[in-house]
C-alpha positions, 0 to 999 in steps of 0.5 A: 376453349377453355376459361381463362382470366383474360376475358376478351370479346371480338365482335364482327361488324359482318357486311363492314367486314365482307365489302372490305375483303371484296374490295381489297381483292376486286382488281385480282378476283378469286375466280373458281374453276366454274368462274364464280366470284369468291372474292368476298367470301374469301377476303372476310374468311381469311381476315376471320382465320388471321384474326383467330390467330393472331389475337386469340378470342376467348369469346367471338361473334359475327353480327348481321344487319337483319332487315331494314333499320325500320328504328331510323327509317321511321325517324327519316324514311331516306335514310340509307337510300342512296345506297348502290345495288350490292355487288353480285359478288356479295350477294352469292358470299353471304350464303357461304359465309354463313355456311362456313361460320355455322361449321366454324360454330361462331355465333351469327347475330343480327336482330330485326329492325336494328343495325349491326352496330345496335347489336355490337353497341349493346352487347359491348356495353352488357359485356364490359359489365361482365368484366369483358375487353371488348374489340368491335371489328370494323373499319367503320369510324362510327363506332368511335363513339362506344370506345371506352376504357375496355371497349374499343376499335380493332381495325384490320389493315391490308397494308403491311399486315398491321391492325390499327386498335383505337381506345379512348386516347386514339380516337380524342387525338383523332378528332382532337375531342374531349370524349369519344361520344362526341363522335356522333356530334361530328357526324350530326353535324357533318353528315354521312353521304354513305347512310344518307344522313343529310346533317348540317347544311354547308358544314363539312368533316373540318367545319364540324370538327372546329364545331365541336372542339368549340362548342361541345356539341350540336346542342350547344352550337345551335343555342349559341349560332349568335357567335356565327356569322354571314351565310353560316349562321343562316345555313345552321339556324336553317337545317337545325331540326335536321341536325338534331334527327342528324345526331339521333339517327347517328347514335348507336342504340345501346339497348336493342333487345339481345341478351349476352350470355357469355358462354354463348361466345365462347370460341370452340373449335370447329367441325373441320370435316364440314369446314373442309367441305364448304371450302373444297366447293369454293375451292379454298384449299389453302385456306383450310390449312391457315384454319387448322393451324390458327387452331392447332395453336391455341387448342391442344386437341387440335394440336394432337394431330401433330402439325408444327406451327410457325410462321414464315417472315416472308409472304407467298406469291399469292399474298404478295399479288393479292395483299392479303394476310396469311400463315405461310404454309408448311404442310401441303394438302393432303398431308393436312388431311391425312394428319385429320383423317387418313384418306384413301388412295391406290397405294394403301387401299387393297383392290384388284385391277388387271388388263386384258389384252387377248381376244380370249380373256376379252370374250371371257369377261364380256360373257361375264359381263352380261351376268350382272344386273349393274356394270359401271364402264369408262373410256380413256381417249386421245382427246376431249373432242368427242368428234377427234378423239381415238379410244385407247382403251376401256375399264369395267366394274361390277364390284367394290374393288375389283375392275378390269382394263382392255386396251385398244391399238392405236390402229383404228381397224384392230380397235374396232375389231376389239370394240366388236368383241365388246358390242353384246355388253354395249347393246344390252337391253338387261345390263344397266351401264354405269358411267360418270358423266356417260355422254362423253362415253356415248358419243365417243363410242358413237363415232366409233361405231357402238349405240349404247342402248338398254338402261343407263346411269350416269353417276354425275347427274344422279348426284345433281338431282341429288344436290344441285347446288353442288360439285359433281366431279368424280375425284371431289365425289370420290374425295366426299363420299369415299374418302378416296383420293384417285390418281390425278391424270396430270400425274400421268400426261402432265398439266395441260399445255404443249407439253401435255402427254397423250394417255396411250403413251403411259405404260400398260400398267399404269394405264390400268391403275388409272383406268380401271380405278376410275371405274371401280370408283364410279361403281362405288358412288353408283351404290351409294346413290342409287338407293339414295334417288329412291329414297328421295322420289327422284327415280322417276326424274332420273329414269325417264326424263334425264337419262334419255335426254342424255341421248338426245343431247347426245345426237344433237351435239354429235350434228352439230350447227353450220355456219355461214363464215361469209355472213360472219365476215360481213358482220365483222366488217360492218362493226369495225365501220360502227366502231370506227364511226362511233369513236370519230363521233366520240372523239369529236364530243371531247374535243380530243383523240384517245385510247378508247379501250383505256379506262385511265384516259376514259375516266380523264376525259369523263371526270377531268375534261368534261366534269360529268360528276364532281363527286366521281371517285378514284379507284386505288390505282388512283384512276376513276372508274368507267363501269357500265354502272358507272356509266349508265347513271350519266347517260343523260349529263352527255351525248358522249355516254350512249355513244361510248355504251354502244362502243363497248357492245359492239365491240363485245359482239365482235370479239366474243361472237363475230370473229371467235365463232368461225375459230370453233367450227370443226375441222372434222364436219365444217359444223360448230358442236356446242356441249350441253351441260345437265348439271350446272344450273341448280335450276334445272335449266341446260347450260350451254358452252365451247361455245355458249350458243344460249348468250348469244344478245338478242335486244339489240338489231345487231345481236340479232343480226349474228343468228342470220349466220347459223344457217341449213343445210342445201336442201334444208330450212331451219324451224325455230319453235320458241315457248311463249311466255312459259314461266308466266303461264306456268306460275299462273298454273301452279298458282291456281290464280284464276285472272290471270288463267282467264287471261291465258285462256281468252288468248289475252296479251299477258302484259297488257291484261296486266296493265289494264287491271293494274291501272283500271282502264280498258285494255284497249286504251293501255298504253306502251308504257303501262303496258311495258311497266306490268311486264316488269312486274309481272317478271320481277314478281317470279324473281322477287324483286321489290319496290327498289328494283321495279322504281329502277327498271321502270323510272317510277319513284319507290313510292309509286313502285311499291303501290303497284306492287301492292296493287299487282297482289290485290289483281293476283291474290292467289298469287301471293298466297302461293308465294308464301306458301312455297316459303311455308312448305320450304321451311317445313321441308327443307327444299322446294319441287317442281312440276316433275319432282326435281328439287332445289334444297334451300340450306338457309331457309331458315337462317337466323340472318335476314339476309341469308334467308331472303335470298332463300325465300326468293329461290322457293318461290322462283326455283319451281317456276323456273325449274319446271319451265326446264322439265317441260322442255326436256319432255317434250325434246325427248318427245320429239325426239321419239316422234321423228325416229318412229315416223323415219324423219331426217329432221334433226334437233340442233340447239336448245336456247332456253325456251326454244328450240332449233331444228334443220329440216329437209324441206319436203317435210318441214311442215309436217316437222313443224306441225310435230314439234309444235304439238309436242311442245305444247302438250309436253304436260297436262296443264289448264292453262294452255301452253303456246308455242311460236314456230318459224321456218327460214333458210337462217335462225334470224329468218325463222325466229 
């Protein structure tokens, strides 16, 4: 920006700022498309864009609490340590909003050891010596302490769109002081419950005050306690030493080890392009638009574009349900990006796309067809059920700009006729078929009688090897790489509901527009990223692992499972028995009846009635909160709380498995076909939905019971064969940690073998208990987890927790070698690979923020683990699958859950089934260390797991 006279300094108290937007929105979360909570990234960014807009920086910065405060921690080793786990929410903004801040160019700070409020303290006071008017952005009161006549607290609020700014003379008439830095006497005096600083015993925020505006400050108090009386003044005199570490530990250090230099503040403007991209993965469109014009009204470079800047005096629905501040919104989004850069469309892009409706010209193109090396298809259907959907026509393209179209009739015999014309160029060995999310395409012309043989290449999972913690959609990949915006199908058939059209119905022309665009487009990413999975040594990967699981995925879908409804409606009945049982037992120990899926009466019973916490919170809507968090800490204040935890997952079991299986069986096969997805785990893992059959509880006897309903076949047993301890035994591989290999190959229970080193007895003599702690930390190892979350899961004090853990790097050393030199290597390269090559690129890895970084650090040591325990799997799945086809066996593959995979098997060949998959399963790669397998036959899932 440029230089100006009013010199002013916003700094941005990060975490105060991002639990605050959190929470403002938590009863009416923001949700993409995907179901990943952006609340909190949305809730700090928009409060960052309203604050750019309103108040205009010339200089601004976010800083970050960057590891524990080891200055205070040494003083008192509790402090801060009965903070709560943070909300998954948070975890997964931080990387973002770091992302969006680095596109932003806003400076993030955040030094080691010291608290945010250390950094902002000391560059507020280096800043007012350079003329600056500092503004702390937070809600936090601690800060009052720094106010001075040009530093002070800019607090924004949610209500009405005010901001509240305190200088000198707000917080003296606040707490009714003399100076501001009696603030830190307040809260010496008073305490904090929420950083653990325990403060004077008995003396609350109004007893402190009274202090203070009495005696100055806590020094003073304690030299004069004589002028206290009765049990005050014992209290006082008692809790002394730690009311002076009270005030120490409340003080903001002013002089932690950062420089100020002035330009590194300086608002610029943004990289929009990388901003823009960052908010289409979260799905923030309307929030790119406020960005632009918080912009556009001070940086006459931004203003160029030509947008009008003003301001609507009443609020969107959107801002009214959500509270939020925002600019009302004159342009809409493309118009946004075309006054940025002009994007791409149909109607101003040059092309050639035709039909062909002659059986002539459709034999003339398949001859063509089949001249090309590379040829991308696509199909338009009736339908996204793959069993139930009727073609309506297919497009072809081999060149950038240039696409065909053959429409289909709706009758299905002359349809097929056509399809017949077309099967050369489908059963080509030598053509490489190219599709955008190709199984769709597969199964489809499957049940209409049409293999898709010979190599292939799916555009969308070409682009997840690629960026795996990306977006893979066609339109967003058309949009990012293109810069072409296709023709949305709602603009032909209408948004999704009873009045949704059906394709066939549109004009032939603008089927053909639309059709053949898709795989005009598709070919064009074809040419991008095919040379791309090269230079990134993800061929072999791409060629021979996930492509030909395409096919097997494809098959396992198309058969789908059978389920025993009878067994279903047994389970339901039996659960509405347990439900009711349990809300009599519920009713009975609080001595009334109530609704129980009523969180307002629940938390009246709970924290009214029965008085289970005194220090229980309402929520804003003014009523407690009855979480399973919340709940899980009372377990042992009340017989009541297991019962209502049981309640809830029963009655979860119930309606999300019970009673909504049956409503998912086909009318088509009587069979249920879950989707597998490649592509929406970065980890590589295969995702299952409509319905998810990977989530269905196992831990409980009841969850359990619901895998006696998936069911074989007459004639038929199910064979569940199940990876044992595969991510252990691949860590020890990979890791070359020789105890634990040794253990793995004398055939020694993993955990117990654990447990006997860790607690140095033999182990025979291990205990339940021991041995269940070494397996928490055996798991917890792989997934980064420290002294705090072992001492929660285990019941060990975090004392007790970290000497096991240290004890546990001392049992394993190469294990802790490995770890850190997957961070080494992924600071050095950027990403981390698996047994097979598939590689998770780690943005943040070398992030400057402590927070960011870490989450990082824990992905390169656990995205190889668990990504090669998915490559495994996939190998040996097409594996089988070659194995079953060459020796003409009817067994069929139905489910993968994780690390198991189901199969139904005629029963004059299971066991030669089960010995086939258990082979292949367990040399699906060469390793040291033996991979085993479990393998159970039964007439059910339950039986055979």
């Amino acid at each position: 920006m440029t230089e100006t006279a009013d010199k002013r300094l916003y700094l941005i108290d990060a975490y105060a700022m991002i639990f605050r937007g959190y929470y403002a929105l938590i009863r009416n979360p923001r949700l993409t498309s995907s179901g990943m909570d952006t609340s909190a990234v949305f809730g700090f960014t928009n409060s960052l864009i309203e604050l750019i807009r309103r108040e205009k920086p010339t200089h601004l910065a976010v800083v970050f609490d960057v590891g524990k405060a080891s200055v205070r921690t040494e003083d008192f080793s509790d402090y801060k340590a009965n903070r709560s786990e943070t909300p998954e929410a948070i975890k997964i903004a931080v990387p973002y909003i770091h992302r969006i801040l680095e596109a932003m160019k806003i400076p993030i700070l955040g030094v080691e050891g010291y608290e945010a409020d250390d950094v902002i303290g000391t560059l507020s006071c280096k800043a007012e010596k350079e003329g600056y008017n500092v503004f702390m952005v937070t809600p936090d009161k601690d800060f009052g302490q720094l106010v001075t006549g040009k530093v002070k607290i800019y607090k924004p609020a949610v209500k009405n769109g005010e901001v509240e700014i305190l200088g000198v003379d707000e917080i003296k008439a606040k707490y009714g002081i003399d100076d501001p830095k009696q603030v830190i006497d307040i809260l010496a005096m008073m305490g904090d419950a929420v950083d653990n600083i325990p403060g004077l015993t008995g003396v609350g925020e109004k007893t402190a005050l009274k202090f203070v505006q009495e005696f100055g400050s806590i020094e003073n108090l304690l030299a004069n306690t004589s002028q206290l009386k009765g049990k005050m003044k014992e209290k006082v005199e008692a809790s002394a030493e730690m009311g002076l570490l009270s005030k120490k530990l409340a003080t903001i250090i002013c002089d932690v080890p950062v420089e100020f230099h002035q330009e590194q503040y300086d608002l610029e403007t943004p990289d929009f392009e990388k901003v823009k991209e960052i908010f289409e993965e979260i799905e923030f469109k309307r929030l790119y638009e406020n960005l632009y014009r918080a912009f556009a009204q001070q940086d006459p470079a931004v203003q160029q574009v030509g947008l009008s800047v003003q301001e609507s005096p009443e609020k969107t629905k959107e801002q009214k349900k959500t509270g939020a501040v925002q600019l009302d919104l004159f342009a809409s989004f493309e118009e946004l990006d075309h006054a940025t850069t002009t994007k791409k469309t149909a109607e101003n892009n040059d092309h050639i796309y035709q039909y062909i409706d002659t059986e002539k010209g459709q034999k003339a193109l398949v001859s063509n067809l089949l001249k090309y090396k590379a040829v991308c298809f696509d199909t338009e259907t009736t339908s996204l059920d793959e069993l139930q959907a009727e073609l309506v026509g297919m497009s072809f393209s081999y060149r950038n700009g240039l696409s065909y179209y053959v429409p289909l009739s709706a009758n299905r015999g002359e349809a097929l006729q056509t399809l017949e014309i077309f099967r050369p160029f489908f059963e080509s060995k030598n053509v490489l078929k190219i599709a955008h999310n190709i199984k769709y395409d597969y199964k489809v012309l499957q049940q209409h009688g049409i293999t898709v043989k010979g190599p292939m290449f799916d555009t969308m999972i070409a682009h997840y090897l690629l960026n795996p913690d990306g977006r893979h959609g066609m339109d967003y990949l058309s949009e990012v790489y293109l810069n072409y915006i296709p023709i949305p199908i709602e603009s032909i058939i209408g948004k999704k509901g009873k009045k949704q059209g059906n394709f066939r119905d549109a004009d032939l022309k603008i089927q053909t527009e639309y059709a053949a665009e898709d795989a005009d487009v598709t070919f064009q990413l074809y040419e991008l990223f095919a040379p791309q999975l090269k230079k990134e040594n993800l061929e072999d990967l791409f060629f021979n692992v996930e492509m030909p699981l395409m096919q097997v995925l494809a098959k396992m879908e198309l058969a789908g499972v059978k389920l025993d409804e009878e067994w279903l409606k047994k389970e339901s009945t039996d659960l509405e028995n347990d439900l009711k049982n349990l809300e009599t037992k519920i009713f009975e120990l609080s001595g009334e009846v109530f609704n129980m899926n009523s969180p307002k009466q629940l938390g009246d019973i709970l924290f009214e009635k029965l008085q289970l916490d005194p220090k229980a919170k309402k929520t804003r809507t003014g009523q407690y909160s009855t979480s399973e968090e919340v709940l899980q800490k009372l377990v042992s204040k009340h017989d009541i709380i297991p019962h209502i935890l049981e309640y809830r997952t029963y009655q979860k079991l119930k309606s999300t498995y019970v009673d909504a299986l049956p409503q998912q069986i086909s009318p088509v096969d009587q069979r249920v076909h879950t989707n597998f997805s490649q592509t929406t785990a970065a980890t590589g893992r295969l995702a299952s939905v409509n319905p998810n059959l990977q989530n269905i509880p196992i831990r409980t006897l009841r969850g359990q019971q619901i895998r006696g309903a998936f069911v074989a076949g007459n004639g038929n047993k199910i064979i569940s064969a199940d990876y044992s301890q595969i991510e252990l035994r691949i860590i020890a591989e990979i890791s070359g940690e020789e105890n634990m290999i040794n253990a793995f190959l004398h055939g020694e229970d993993i955990h117990a073998s654990t447990a006997a080193k860790l607690f140095k007895i033999p182990i025979d003599e291990v205990s339940k208990l021991q041995r269940s702690q070494a397996k928490t930390v055996n798991f917890g190892i792989i997934y980064g987890q420290g002294a705090f979350g072992l001492a929660e899961q285990t019941g060990l004090s975090r004392t007790e927790a970290k000497q096991m853990i240290d004890e546990y790097y001392r049992t394993y050393p190469k294990l802790k070698e490995y770890m850190a030199g997957q961070v080494k290597k992924a600071r050095e390269a950027g990403y981390v690979e698996t047994v097979l090559k598939r590689k998770r690129i780690l943005k943040d890895i070398n992030s400057n923020n402590f927070v960011v970084r870490g989450h990082a650090e824990r992905n390169a040591v656990n995205a190889p683990i668990q990504g090669s325990a998915a490559d495994i799997i996939k190998i040996a799945m097409i594996r089988i699958d070659e194995e079953l086809r060459k020796q003409q066996m009817q067994t069929t593959m139905l489910l993968q859950v994780h690390d198991e995979l189901i199969f139904e098997s005629p029963e004059i060949e299971v066991d030669v089934a089960a010995q086939l998959i258990k082979h292949e399963m367990e040399h699906a790669v060469t390793t040291r260390v033996p991979l085993l397998v479990e393998v159970g036959i039964g007439d059910n899932w339950l039986e055979a797991h």
